[in-house]
VEXDO-41008 format. One record per residue (C-alpha): residue number from 1; residue in one letter; z, y, x negated. Coordinates in steps of 0.25 Angstrom, whole numbers. Layout:
N
- NUM a Z Y X $
...
//
This chain:
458
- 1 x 196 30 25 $
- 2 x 189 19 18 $
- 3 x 182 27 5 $
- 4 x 169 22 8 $
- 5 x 169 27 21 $
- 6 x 175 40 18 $
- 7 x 163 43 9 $
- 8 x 154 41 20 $
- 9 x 160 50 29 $
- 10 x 160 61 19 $
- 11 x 145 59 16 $
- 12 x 143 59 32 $
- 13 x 149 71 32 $
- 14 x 142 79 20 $
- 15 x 129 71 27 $
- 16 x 134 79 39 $
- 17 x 138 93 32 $
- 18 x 125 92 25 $
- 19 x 115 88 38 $
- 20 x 121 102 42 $
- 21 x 108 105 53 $
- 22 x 102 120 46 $
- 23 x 93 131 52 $
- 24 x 82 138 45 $
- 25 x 80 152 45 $
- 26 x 65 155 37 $
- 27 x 53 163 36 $
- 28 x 39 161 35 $
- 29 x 28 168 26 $
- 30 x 17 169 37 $
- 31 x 19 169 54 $
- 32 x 20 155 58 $
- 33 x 22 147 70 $
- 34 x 34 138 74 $
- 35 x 34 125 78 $
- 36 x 37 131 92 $
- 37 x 28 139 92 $
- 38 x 34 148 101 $
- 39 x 30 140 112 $
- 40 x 19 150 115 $
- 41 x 26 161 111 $
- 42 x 19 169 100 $
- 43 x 29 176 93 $
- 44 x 41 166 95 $
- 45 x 32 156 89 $
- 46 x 27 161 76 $
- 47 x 38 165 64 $
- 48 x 32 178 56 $
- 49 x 33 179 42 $
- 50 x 43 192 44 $
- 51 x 52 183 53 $
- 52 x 61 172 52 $
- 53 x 63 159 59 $
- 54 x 73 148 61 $
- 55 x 71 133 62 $
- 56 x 82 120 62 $
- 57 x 75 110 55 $
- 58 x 79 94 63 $
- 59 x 72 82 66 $
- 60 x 68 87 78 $
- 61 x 56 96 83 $
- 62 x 62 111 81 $
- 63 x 53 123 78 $
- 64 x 57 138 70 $
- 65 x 59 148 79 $
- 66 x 61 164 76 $
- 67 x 72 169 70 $
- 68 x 71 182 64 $
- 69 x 60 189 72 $
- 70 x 53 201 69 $
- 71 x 58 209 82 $
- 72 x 71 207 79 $
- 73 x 70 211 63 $
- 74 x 65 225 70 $
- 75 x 76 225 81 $
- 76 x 84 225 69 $
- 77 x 80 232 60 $
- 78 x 76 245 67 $
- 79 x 68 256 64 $
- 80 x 72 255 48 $
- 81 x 60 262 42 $
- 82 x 63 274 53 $
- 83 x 50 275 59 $
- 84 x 53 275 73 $
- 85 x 46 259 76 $
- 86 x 57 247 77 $
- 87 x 46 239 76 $
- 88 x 37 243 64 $
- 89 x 26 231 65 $
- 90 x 20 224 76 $
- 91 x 21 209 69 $
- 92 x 28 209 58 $
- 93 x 43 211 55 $
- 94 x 51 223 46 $
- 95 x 47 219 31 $
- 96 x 37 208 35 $
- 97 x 38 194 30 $
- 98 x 53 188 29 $
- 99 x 54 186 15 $
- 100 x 70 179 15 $
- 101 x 78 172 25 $
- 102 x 93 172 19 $
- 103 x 106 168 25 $
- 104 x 120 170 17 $
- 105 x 128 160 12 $
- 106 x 139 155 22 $
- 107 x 130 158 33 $
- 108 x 132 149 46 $
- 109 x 131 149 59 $
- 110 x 123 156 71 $
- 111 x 113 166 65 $
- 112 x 105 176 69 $
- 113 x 91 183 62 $
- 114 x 102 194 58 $
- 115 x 112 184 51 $
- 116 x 99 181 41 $
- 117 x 94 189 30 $
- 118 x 80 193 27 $
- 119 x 71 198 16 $
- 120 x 56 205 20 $
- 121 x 45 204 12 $
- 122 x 42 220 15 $
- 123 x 52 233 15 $
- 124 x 42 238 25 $
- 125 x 49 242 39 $
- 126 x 63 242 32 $
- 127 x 64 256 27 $
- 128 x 72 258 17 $
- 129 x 82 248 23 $
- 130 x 76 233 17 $
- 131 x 69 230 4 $
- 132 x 60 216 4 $
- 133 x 69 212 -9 $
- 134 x 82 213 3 $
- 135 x 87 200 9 $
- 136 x 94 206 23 $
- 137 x 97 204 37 $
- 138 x 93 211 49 $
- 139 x 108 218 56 $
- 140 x 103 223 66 $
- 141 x 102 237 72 $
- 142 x 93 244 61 $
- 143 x 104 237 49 $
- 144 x 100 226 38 $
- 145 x 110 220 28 $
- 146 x 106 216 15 $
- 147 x 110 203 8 $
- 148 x 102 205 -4 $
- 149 x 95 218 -9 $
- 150 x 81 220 -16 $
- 151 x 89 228 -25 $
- 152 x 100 219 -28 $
- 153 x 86 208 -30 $
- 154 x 81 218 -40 $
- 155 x 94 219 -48 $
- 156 x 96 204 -48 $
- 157 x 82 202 -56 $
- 158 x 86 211 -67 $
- 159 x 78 223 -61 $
- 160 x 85 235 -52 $
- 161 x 89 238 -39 $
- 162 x 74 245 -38 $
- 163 x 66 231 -43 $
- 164 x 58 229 -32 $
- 165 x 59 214 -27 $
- 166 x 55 206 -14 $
- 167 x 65 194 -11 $
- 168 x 58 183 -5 $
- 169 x 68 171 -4 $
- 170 x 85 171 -5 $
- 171 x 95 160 -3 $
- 172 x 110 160 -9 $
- 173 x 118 149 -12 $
- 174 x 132 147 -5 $
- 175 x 139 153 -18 $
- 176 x 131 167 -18 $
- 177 x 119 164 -27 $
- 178 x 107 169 -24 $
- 179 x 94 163 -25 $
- 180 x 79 170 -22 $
- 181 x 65 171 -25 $
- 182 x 56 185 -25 $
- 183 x 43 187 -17 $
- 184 x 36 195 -30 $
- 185 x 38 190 -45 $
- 186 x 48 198 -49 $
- 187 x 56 202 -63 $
- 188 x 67 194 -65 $
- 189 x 75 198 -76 $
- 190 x 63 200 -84 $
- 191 x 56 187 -80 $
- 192 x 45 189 -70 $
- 193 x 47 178 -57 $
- 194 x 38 175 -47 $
- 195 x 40 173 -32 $
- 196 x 41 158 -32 $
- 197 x 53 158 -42 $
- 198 x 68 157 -38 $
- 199 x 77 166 -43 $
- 200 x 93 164 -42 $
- 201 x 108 176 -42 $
- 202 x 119 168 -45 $
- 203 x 132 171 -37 $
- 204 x 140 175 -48 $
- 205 x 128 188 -49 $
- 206 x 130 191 -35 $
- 207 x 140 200 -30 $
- 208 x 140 198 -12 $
- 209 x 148 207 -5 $
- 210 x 156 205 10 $
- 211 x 144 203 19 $
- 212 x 139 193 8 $
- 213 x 127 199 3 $
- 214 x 124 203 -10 $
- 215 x 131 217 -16 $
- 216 x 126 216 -30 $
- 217 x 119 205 -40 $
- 218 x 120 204 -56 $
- 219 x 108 212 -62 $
- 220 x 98 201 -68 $
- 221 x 107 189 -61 $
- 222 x 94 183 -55 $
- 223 x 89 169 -59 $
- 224 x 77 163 -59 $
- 225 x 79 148 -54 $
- 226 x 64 144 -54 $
- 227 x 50 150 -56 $
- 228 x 40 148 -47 $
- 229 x 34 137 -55 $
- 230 x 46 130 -55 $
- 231 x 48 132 -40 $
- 232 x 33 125 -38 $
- 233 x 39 113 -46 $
- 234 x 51 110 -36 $
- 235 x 42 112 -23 $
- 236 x 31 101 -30 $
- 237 x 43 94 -33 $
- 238 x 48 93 -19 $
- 239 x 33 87 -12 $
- 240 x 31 96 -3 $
- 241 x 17 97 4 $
- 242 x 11 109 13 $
- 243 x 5 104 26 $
- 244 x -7 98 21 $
- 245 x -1 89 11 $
- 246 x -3 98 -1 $
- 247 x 6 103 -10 $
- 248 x 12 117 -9 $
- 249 x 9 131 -17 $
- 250 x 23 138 -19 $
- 251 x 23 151 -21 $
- 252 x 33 163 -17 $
- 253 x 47 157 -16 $
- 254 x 51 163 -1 $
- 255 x 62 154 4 $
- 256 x 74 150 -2 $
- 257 x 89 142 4 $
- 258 x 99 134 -2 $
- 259 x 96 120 2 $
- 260 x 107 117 11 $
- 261 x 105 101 7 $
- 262 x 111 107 -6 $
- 263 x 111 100 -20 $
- 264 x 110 109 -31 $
- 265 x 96 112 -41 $
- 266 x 95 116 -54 $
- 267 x 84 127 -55 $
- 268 x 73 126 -67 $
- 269 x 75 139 -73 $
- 270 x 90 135 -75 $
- 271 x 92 119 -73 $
- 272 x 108 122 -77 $
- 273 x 111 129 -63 $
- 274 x 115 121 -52 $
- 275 x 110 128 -39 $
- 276 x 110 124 -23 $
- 277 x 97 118 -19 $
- 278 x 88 128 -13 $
- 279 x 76 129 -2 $
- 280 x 66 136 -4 $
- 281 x 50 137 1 $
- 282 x 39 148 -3 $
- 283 x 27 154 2 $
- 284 x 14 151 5 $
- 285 x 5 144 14 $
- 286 x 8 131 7 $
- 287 x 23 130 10 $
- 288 x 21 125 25 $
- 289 x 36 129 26 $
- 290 x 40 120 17 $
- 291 x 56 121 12 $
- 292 x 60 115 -1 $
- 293 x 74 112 -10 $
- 294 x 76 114 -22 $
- 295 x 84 98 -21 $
- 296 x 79 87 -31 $
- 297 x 68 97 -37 $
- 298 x 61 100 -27 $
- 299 x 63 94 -11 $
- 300 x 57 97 2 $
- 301 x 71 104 9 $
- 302 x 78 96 21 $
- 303 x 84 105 33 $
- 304 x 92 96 44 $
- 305 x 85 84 39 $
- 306 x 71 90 40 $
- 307 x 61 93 27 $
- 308 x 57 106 27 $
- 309 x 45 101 20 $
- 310 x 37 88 18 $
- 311 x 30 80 7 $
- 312 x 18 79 15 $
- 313 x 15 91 24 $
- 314 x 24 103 27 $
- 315 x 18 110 41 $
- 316 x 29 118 43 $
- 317 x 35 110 54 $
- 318 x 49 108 46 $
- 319 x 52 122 48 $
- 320 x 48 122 61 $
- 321 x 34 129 60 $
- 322 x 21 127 66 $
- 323 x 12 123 54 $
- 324 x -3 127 58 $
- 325 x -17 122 49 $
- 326 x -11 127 38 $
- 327 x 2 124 38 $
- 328 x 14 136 35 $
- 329 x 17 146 25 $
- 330 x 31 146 18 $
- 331 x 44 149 20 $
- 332 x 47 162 19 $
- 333 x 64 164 19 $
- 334 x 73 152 22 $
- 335 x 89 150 26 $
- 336 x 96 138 31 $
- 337 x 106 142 41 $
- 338 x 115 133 51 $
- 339 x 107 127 60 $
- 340 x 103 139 70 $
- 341 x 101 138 84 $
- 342 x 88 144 90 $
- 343 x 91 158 92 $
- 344 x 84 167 105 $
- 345 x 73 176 99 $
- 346 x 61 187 105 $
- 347 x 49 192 98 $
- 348 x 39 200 104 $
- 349 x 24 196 104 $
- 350 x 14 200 101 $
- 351 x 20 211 92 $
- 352 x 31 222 90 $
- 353 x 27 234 90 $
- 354 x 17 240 104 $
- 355 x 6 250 100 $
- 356 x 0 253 115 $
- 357 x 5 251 130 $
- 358 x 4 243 137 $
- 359 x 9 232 128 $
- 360 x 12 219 131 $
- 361 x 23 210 124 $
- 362 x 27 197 123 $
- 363 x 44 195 120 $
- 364 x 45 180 117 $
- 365 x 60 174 116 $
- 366 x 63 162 109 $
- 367 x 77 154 106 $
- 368 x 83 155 120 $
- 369 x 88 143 128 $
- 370 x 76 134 134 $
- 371 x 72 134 149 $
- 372 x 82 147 150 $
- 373 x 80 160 150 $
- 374 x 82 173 140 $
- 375 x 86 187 145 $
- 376 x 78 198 139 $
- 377 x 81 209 135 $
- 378 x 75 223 129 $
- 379 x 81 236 125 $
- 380 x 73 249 121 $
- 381 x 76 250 105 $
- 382 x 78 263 99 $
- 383 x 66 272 96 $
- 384 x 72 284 86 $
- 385 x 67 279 70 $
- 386 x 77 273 62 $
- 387 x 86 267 74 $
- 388 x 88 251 79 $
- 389 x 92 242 90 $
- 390 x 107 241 94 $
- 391 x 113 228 93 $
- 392 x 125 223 100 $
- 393 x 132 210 95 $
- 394 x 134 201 109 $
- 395 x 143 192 102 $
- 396 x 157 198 106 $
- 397 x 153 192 120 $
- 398 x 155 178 121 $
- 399 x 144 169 118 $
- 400 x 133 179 118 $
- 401 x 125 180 105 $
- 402 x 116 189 98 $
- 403 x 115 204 97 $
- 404 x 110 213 109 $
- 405 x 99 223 108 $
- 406 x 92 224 119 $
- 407 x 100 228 133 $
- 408 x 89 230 144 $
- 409 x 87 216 152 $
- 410 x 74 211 156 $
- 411 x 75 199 162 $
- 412 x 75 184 159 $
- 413 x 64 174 151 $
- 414 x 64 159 156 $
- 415 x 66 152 141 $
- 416 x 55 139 139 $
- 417 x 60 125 136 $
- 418 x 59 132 121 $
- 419 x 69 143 123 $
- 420 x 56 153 123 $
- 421 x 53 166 133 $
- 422 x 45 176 134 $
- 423 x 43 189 142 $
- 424 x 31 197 142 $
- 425 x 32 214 142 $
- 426 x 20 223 147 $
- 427 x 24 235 142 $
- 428 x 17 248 148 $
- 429 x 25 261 146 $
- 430 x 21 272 136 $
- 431 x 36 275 136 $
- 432 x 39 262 125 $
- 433 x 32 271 115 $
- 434 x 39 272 103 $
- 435 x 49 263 108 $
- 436 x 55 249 106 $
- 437 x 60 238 113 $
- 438 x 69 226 108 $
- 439 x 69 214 116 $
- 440 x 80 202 117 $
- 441 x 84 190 122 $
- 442 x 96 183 126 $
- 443 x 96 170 129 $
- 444 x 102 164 141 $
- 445 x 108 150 136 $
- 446 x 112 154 122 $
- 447 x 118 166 126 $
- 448 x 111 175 115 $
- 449 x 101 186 110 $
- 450 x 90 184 102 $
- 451 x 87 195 93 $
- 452 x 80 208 96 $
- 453 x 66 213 96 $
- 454 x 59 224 94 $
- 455 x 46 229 101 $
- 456 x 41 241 95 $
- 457 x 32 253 104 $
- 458 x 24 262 97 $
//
């Protein structure tokens, strides 16, 4: 092959490796609408600040849609703090706002809410079982695994396993270092760091075990990258403008990723390391969702070709969210996975948890094929304090996907042309006392369950 000719195809085919088409997983710091909007559904329409959502950034129109939702991170979970509810809050999910939204290195492929990790702003509802300075993932059936530990955190800073800390943003680069930011200002190795500072663990301090998440880290190892000031300058650098044209107030770093454009930075507090680009947003009411790169000093980030920001006003749209009069909040967690295909789900409206009978409930199902039909499905949950919903994997059986909770059959919903159904339940009998029901789909087309929720009777 002509020389000349032979370079092109190589740059075609990096152009090509490169132009890879990438999902977003994120969270938000305040309950906002999607683009969707639910399509008049309530609760399938508005992403909580204690959930997660996913979005495919393109050129054309797309919209965030629920992820993790707050009745499946109950469903999950269990009755962890052993008082007898599976649903300890009627709007708001275990630990409150997500804090982090992480994926490992190496991860590809089809994911559920359960292959992602997680960090809470609140121990509250875990028991003993998570710490808001934990990054982990929800199992299933009452078990959570770690990838990152509060006391590891605490150890890594020059403090002790005991140092109370609160993780607020986590990404980790391909060769195992770790990058992150704290919610609080904290002591590191004697120097006081506030929340808007990026704070690094190189690989070589990190030992990983099997699964992949972390066993140990070097005491002291941790790095400070950039202060807050210094993190201001990089997001003036790059132009960004809320959604009335002014300029941004950072604060609390809250979301962080390597930047898969790639390209390398060298942080201000060391100039002499060479470290992958990295994504980041913060919180506050001035962020309208905006997602910058460390790239060039300071840039607005691209995904598939869209800017996850603009230099003129940022609404929130590039994340696929509604922007009302006053536009959106911030970022609140961030991964950029493969690109993801939209994924069945149910929430319960108008909440979780009914106090008197008769009571009546919306269950809203999102994800599944349009103009189809999903089959729902419910199951009395257990009732004994400490216990949690039975899973079983449907994957051994052919092309069916997801993992079953709920056995009972009640019938089908006619899908819209969005993929969305509902069923409304009048529920009258003093005998769901004390009781809790989980609800489920499967969708019809794509051959697959959405994840359970739980609706809680006291």
């Amino acid at each position: 092959m002509h020389p000349l000719l032979l370079g092109l195809t190589t740059l075609v085919l990096a152009m090509g490796l490169n132009a890879q088409t990438k999902s977003l997983i994120f969270a938000m710091d305040g309950d906002e609408l999607t683009l969707r909007n639910g399509g008049g559904l309530a609760a399938t329409g508005e992403i909580q600040d204690d959930e997660a959502a996913l979005v495919t950034p393109s050129l054309s129109p797309y919209s965030a849609l629920p992820f993790l939702t707050i009745g499946a991170q109950w469903t999950w979970l269990g009755d962890a703090d052993n008082d007898g509810r599976y649903a300890d809050s009627s709007t708001s999910g275990p630990g409150g706002d997500t804090d982090v939204v992480f994926v490992k290195r190496g991860t590809q492929g089809r994911l559920s809410a359960r292959d992602v990790y997680f960090s809470k702003a609140s121990e509250t509802d875990f028991g003993s079982v998570v710490k808001d300075g934990d990054v982990f993932r929800y199992v299933g059936a009452g078990k959570i695994e770690k990838f990152l530990s509060e006391d590891q955190l605490g150890i890594a800073i020059g403090g002790s396993s005991t140092t109370d800390t609160d993780i607020d943003a986590l990404a980790q680069w391909s060769r195992g270092d770790l990058f992150f930011s704290f919610a609080d200002t904290e002591t590191v190795n004697n120097q006081s760091v506030n929340d808007g500072a990026l704070l690094y663990i190189p690989f070589d301090a990190i030992t990983y075990d099997a699964s992949g998440n972390v066993s140990a880290i070097k005491a002291g190892s941790a790095v400070l990258l950039a202060t807050e000031a210094e993190m201001k300058t990089i997001v003036a650098a790059s132009k960004v403008l809320t959604s009335v044209g002014g300029a941004p107030a950072y604060t609390e770093l809250s979301a962080l990723e390597i930047d898969p454009a790639g390209g390398t930075w060298n942080p201000p507090q060391d100039p002499k390391l060479s470290l992958p680009n990295l994504l980041f947003a913060w919180n506050g009411y001035s962020n309208d969702g905006a997602v910058l790169s460390t790239r060039g000093g300071g840039t607005i980030a691209m995904i598939n070709g869209v800017p996850l920001g603009s230099t003129v006003a940022t609404t929130g749209t590039q994340i696929g969210m509604l922007p009302d009069s006053t536009g959106l909040g911030g970022v609140n967690g961030l991964a950029v996975v493969d690109e993801q295909a939209e994924r069945p789900a149910v929430e319960v409206w108008a909440n979780y948890l009914v106090t008197s009978l008769p009571a009546w409930r919306r269950v809203e199902f999102s994800g599944g094929t349009p103009s189809s039909a999903v089959v729902v499905l419910l199951t009395l949950g257990p009732s004994a304090a400490g216990g949690a919903a039975p899973m079983t994997a449907l994957s051994p059986f052919g092309n069916l996907y997801g993992d079953l909770s709920s056995l009972l059959l009640l019938g089908a919903a006619p899908t819209n042309s969005q993929g969305l159904a509902h069923r409304d339940f009048l529920f009258v009998s003093p005998a769901l006392k004390g009781t809790n029901l989980i609800f489920q789909s499967f969708d019809l087309g794509k051959l697959e369950l959405s994840e359970p929720t739980t609706l809680q009777f006291l």
